[in-house]
BAROFI-20831 format. One record per residue: residue number from 1; residue in three letters; x, z, y of N, C-alpha, C, O in turn. Coordinates in steps of 0.2 Angstrom, whole numbers. Example, Ala and Ser with C-alpha at 12.3 -4.5 7.8 and 13.67 -1.06 7.14 Angstrom:
BEGIN
1 ALA 66 39 -28 62 39 -22 66 39 -16 71 42 -17
2 SER 64 35 -11 68 36 -5 64 39 0 67 40 6
! end
This chain:
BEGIN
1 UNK 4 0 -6 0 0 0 4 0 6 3 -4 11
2 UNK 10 5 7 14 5 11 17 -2 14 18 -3 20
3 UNK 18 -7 9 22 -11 9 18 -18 14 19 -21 19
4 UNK 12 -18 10 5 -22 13 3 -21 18 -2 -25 19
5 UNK 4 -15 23 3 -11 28 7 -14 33 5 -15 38
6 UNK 15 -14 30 22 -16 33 20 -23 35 20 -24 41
7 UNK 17 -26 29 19 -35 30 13 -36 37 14 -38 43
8 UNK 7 -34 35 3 -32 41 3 -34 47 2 -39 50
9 UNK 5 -28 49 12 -26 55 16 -30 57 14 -33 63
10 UNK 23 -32 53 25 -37 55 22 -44 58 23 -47 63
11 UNK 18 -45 54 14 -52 57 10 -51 63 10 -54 68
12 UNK 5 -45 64 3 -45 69 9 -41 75 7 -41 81
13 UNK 13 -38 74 19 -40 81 22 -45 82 24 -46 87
14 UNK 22 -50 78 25 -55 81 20 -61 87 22 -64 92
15 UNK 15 -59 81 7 -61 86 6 -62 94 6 -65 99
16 UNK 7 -53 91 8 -49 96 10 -51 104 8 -51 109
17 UNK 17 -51 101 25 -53 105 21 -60 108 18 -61 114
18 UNK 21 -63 103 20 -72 105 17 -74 111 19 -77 116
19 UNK 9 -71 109 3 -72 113 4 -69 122 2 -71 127
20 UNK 7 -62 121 8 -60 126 12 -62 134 11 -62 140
21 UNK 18 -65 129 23 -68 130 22 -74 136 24 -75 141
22 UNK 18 -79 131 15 -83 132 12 -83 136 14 -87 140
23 UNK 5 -79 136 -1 -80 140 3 -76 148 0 -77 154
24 UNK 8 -71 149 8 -70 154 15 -75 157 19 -71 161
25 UNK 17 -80 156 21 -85 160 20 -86 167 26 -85 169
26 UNK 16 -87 171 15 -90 175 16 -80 181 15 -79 187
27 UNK 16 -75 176 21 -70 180 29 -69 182 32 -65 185
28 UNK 29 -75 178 39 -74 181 41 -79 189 46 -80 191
29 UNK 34 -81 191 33 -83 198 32 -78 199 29 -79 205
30 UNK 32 -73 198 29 -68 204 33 -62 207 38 -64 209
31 UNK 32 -55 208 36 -50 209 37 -46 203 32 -44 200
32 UNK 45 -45 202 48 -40 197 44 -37 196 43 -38 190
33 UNK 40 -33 198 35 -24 194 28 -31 189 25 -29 185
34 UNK 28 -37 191 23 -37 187 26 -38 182 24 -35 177
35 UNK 33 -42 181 35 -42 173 38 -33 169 39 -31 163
36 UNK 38 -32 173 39 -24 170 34 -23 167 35 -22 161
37 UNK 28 -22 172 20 -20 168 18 -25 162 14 -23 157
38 UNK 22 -30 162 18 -33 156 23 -31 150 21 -31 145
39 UNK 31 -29 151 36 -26 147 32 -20 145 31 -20 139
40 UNK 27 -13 149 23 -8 148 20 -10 141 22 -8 136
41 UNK 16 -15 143 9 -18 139 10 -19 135 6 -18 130
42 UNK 16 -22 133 17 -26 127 20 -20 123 19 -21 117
43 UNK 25 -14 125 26 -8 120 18 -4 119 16 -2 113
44 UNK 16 -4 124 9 1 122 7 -1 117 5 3 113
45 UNK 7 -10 117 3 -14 112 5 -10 105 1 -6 102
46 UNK 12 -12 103 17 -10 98 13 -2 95 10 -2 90
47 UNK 14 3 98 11 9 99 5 9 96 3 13 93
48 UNK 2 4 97 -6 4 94 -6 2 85 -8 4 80
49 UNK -2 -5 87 -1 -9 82 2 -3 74 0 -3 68
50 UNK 7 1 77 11 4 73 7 11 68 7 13 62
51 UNK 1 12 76 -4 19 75 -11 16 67 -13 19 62
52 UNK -11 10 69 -18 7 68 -16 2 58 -19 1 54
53 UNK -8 0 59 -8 -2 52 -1 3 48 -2 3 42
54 UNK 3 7 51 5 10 48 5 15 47 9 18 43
55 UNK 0 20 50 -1 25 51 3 29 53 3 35 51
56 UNK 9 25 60 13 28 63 12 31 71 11 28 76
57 UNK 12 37 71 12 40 78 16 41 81 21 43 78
58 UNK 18 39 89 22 39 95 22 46 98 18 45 102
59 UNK 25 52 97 26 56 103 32 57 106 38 56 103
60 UNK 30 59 112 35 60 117 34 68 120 29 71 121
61 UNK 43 68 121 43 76 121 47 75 128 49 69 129
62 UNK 49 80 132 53 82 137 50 79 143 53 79 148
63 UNK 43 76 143 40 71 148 45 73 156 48 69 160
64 UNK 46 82 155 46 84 165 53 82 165 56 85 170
65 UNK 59 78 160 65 73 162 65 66 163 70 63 164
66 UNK 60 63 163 59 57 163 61 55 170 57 56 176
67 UNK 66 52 169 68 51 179 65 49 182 61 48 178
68 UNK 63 46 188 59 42 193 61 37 197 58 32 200
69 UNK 67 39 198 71 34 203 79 33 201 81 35 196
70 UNK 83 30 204 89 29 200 92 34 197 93 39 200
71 UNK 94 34 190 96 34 184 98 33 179 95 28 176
72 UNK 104 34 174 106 33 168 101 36 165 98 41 167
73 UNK 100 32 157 95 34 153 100 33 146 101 27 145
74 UNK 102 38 141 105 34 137 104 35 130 109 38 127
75 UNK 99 33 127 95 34 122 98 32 115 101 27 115
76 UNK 97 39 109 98 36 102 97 30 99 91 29 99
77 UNK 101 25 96 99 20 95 99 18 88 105 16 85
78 UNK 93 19 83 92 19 78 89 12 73 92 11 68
79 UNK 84 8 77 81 2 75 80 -1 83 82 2 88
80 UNK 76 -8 83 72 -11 86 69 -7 91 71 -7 97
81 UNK 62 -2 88 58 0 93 61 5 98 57 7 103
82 UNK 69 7 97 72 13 103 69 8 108 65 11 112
83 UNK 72 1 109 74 -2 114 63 -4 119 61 -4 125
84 UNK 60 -4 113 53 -8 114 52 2 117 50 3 123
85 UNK 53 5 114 48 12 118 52 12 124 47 10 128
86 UNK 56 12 126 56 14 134 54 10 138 52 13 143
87 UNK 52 4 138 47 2 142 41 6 145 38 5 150
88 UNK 40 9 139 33 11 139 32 19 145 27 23 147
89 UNK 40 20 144 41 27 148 45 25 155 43 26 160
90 UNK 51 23 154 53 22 163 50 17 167 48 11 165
91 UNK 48 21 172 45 16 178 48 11 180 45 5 180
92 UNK 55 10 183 59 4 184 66 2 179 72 1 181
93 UNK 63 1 174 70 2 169 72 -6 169 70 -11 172
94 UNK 79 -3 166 82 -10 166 88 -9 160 91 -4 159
95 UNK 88 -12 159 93 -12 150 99 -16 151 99 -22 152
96 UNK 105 -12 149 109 -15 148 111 -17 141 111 -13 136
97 UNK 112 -26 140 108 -28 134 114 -34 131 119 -34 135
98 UNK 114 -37 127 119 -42 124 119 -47 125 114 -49 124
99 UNK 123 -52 128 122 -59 128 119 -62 123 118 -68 124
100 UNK 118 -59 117 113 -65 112 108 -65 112 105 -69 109
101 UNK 104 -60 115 98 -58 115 95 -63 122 89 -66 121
102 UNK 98 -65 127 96 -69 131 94 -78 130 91 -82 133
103 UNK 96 -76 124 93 -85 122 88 -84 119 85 -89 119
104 UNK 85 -79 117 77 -79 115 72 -81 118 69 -76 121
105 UNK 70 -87 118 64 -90 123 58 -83 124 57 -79 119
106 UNK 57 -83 129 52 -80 133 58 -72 136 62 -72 141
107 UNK 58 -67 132 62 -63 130 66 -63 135 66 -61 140
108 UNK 71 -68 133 79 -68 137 74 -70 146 76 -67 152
109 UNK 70 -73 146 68 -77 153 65 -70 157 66 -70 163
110 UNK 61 -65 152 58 -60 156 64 -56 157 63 -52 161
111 UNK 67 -55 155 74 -50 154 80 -51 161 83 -47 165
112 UNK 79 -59 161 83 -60 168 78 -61 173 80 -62 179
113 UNK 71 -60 173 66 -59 178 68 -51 179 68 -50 185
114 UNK 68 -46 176 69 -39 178 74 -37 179 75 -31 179
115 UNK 81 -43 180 88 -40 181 90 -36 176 94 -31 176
116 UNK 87 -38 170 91 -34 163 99 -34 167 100 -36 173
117 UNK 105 -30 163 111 -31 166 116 -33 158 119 -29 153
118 UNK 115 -40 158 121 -44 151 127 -43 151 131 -45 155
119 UNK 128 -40 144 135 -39 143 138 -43 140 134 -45 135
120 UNK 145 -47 141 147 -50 134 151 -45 133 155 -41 136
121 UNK 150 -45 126 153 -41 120 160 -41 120 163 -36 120
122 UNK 162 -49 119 169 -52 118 174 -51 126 180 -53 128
123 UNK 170 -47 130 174 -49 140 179 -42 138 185 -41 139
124 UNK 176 -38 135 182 -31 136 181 -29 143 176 -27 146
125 UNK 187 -28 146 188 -25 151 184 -27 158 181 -24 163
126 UNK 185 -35 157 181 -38 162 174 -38 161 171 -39 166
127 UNK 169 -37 155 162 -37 155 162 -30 158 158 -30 164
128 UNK 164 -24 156 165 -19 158 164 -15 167 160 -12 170
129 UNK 170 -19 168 168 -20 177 162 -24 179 159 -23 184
130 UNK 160 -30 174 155 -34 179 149 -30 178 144 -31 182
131 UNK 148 -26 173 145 -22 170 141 -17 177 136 -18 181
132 UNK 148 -11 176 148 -5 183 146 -9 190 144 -5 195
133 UNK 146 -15 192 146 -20 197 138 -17 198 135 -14 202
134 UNK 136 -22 191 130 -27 192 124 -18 192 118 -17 193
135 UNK 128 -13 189 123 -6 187 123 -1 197 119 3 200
136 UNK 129 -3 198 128 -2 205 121 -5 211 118 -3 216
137 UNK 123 -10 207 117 -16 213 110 -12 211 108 -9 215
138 UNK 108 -12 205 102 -9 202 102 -4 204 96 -3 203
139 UNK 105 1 206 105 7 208 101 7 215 96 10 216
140 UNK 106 3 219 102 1 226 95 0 224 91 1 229
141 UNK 91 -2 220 86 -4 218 81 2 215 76 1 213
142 UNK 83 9 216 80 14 215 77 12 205 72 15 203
143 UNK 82 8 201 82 8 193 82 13 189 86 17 191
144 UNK 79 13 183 83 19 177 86 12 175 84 7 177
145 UNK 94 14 172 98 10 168 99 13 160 102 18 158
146 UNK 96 8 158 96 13 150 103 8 145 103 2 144
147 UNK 105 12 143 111 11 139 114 16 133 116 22 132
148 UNK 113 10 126 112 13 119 120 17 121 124 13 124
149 UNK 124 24 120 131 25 118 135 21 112 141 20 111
150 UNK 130 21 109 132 19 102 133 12 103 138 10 99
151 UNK 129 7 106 131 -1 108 127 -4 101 128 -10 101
152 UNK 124 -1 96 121 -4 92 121 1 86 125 5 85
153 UNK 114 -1 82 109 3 79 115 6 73 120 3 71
154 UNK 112 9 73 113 15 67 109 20 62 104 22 65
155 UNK 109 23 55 107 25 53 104 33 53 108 38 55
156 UNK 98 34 52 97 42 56 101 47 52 102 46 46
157 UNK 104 51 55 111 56 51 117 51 49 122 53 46
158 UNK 118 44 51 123 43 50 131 46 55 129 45 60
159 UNK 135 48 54 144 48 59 140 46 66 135 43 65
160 UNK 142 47 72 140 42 76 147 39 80 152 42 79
161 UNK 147 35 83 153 32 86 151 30 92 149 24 93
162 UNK 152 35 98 151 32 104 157 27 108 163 26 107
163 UNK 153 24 112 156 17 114 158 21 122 155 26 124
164 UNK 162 16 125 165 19 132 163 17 137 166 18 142
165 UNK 155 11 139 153 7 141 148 15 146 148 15 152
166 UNK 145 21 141 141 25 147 147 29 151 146 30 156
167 UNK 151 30 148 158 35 152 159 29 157 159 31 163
168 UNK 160 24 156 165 19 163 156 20 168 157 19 174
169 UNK 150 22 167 146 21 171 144 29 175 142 31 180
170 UNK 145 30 171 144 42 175 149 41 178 149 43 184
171 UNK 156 39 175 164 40 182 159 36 188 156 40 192
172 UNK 159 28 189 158 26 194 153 28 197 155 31 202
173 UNK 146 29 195 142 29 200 138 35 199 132 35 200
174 UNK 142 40 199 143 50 200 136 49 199 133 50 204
175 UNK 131 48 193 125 52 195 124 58 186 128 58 182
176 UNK 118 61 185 116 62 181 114 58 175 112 52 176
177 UNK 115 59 170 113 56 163 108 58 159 110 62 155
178 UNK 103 56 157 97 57 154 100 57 146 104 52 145
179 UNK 100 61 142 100 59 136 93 59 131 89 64 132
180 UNK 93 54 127 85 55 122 87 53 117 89 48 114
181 UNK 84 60 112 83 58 105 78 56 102 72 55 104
182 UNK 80 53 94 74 52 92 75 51 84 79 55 82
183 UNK 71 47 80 70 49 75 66 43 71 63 43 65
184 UNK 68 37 76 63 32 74 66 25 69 64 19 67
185 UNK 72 30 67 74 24 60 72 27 54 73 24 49
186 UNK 69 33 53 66 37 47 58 33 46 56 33 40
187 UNK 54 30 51 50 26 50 50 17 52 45 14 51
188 UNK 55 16 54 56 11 58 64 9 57 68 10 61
189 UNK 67 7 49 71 7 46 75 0 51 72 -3 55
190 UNK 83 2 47 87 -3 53 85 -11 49 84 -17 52
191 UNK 84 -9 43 85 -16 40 78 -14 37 75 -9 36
192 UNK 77 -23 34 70 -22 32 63 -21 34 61 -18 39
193 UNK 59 -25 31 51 -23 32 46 -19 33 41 -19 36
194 UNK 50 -13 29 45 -7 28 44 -4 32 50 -3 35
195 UNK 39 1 36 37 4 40 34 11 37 29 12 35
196 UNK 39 16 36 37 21 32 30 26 38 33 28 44
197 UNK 24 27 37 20 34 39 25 38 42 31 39 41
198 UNK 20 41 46 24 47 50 24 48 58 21 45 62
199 UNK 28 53 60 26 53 69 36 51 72 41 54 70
200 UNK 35 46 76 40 44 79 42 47 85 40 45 90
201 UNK 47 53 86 48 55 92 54 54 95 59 56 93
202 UNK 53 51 101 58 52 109 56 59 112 50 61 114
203 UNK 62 62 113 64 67 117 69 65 122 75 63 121
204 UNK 66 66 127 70 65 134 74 74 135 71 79 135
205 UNK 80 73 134 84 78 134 85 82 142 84 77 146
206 UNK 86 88 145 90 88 150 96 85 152 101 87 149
207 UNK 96 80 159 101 79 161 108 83 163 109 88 166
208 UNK 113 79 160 119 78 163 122 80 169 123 76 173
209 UNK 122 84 170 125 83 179 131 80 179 134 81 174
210 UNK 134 75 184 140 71 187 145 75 187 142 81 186
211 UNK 150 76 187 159 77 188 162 79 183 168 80 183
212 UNK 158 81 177 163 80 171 168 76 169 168 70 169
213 UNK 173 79 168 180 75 165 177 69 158 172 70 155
214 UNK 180 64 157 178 60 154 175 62 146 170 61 144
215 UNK 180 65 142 180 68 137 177 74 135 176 75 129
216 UNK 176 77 140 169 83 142 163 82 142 159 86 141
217 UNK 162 73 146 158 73 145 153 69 137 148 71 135
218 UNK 158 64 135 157 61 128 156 66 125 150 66 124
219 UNK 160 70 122 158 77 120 150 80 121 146 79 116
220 UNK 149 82 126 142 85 128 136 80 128 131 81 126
221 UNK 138 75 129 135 69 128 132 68 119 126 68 117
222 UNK 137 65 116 135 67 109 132 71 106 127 70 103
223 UNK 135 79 106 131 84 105 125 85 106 122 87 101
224 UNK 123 84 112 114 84 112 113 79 110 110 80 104
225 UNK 112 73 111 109 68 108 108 68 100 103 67 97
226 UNK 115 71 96 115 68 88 112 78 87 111 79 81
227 UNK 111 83 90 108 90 89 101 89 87 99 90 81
228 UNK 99 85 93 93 84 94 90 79 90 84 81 88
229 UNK 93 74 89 90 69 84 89 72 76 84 71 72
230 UNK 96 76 74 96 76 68 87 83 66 83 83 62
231 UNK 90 87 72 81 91 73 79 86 70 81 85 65
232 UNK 74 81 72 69 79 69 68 73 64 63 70 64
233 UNK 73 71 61 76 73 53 69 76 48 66 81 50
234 UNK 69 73 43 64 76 39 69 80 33 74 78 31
235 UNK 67 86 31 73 90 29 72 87 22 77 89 17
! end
């Protein structure tokens, strides 16, 4: 049953994705906050979609950290839906995201309508900077900047391996750092179809405060996030 639930699922987010996608085109003429709201729409959708065939529930915990105006946001990153729920929760988010993902018709097109901020992978030191660059300009723009530590998904309880991509951005642009756990590759595997039952939670952690030493703060940083995440772990 789990499985035929799964397959479900899958066909209608794709649907989903498709139709929406499509049908709101003629908002990428318009002002950024509309493709944002329809980035909203299309997660809440997911949230329904997940509640309705897999009998998967979204809660969200830490609500009075969810930033409002510029901020780092730098979330556990376990499957797919890390990236799709925060939409549904930052008001002016913006992701910092992979150059391959930009070739995805519609996707890649809304993603450079809301100044996602693309990394190439292969630039090293120079994507890095264009990186810090491009997260300053957004900042001017009263943005959250959400950025995986890890730079790609991993297994829930797996080692974690933070990447140097959120340190090079707390040094420059001295703000606080939101950390968020979760728990959403225990129903929302890295690989594969199956969508196991269950309640999927983001907790928005206490932030960060600016002037930690670099290594103090990676430290503190991982700490909470992988504390917090492994908490909601199925024992």
């Amino acid at each position: 049953m789990t499985a035929i639930r799964s397959i479900v699922f899958v066909a209608l987010f794709y649907l989903w994705s498709a139709g929406i996608s499509i049908v709101s085109t003629p908002i990428l003429f318009g002002p950024r906050h509309w493709s944002l709201r329809m980035f909203e729409i299309w997660a809440k959708g997911i949230f329904v979609l997940l509640r309705v065939c897999c009998d998967i529930r979204v809660e969200l915990r830490g609500a009075e950290h969810i930033p409002q105006g510029a901020a780092l946001v730098a979330p556990k990153h376990q499957c797919m839906f890390d990236v799709f729920a925060q939409f549904a929760y930052l008001p002016a988010n913006c992701f910092v995201m992979k150059k391959e993902l930009t070739w995805i018709p519609w996707f890649g097109w809304y993603a450079a309508k809301v100044r996602s901020i693309v990394v190439d992978r292969e630039g090293h030191s120079a994507a890095l900077k264009a990186m810090v660059k491009e997260a300053k300009e957004r900042f001017a723009e009263q943005r959250q900047i959400c950025i995986a530590p890890e730079g790609t998904r991993t297994e829930p309880g797996a080692p974690p391996n933070y990447k140097p991509g959120i340190a090079a951005l707390y040094r420059e642009l001295d703000v606080p750092v939101c950390p968020v756990a979760t728990n959403a590759g225990v129903h929302w595997p890295r690989k594969g179809f199956i969508r196991k039952p269950g309640t999927i939670v983001f907790e928005y952690l206490e932030p960060i405060q600016p002037g930690l030493k670099r290594a103090e703060f990676m430290r503190t940083l991982e700490d909470r996030i992988e504390t917090a995440s492994n908490r909601l772990l199925p024992l």
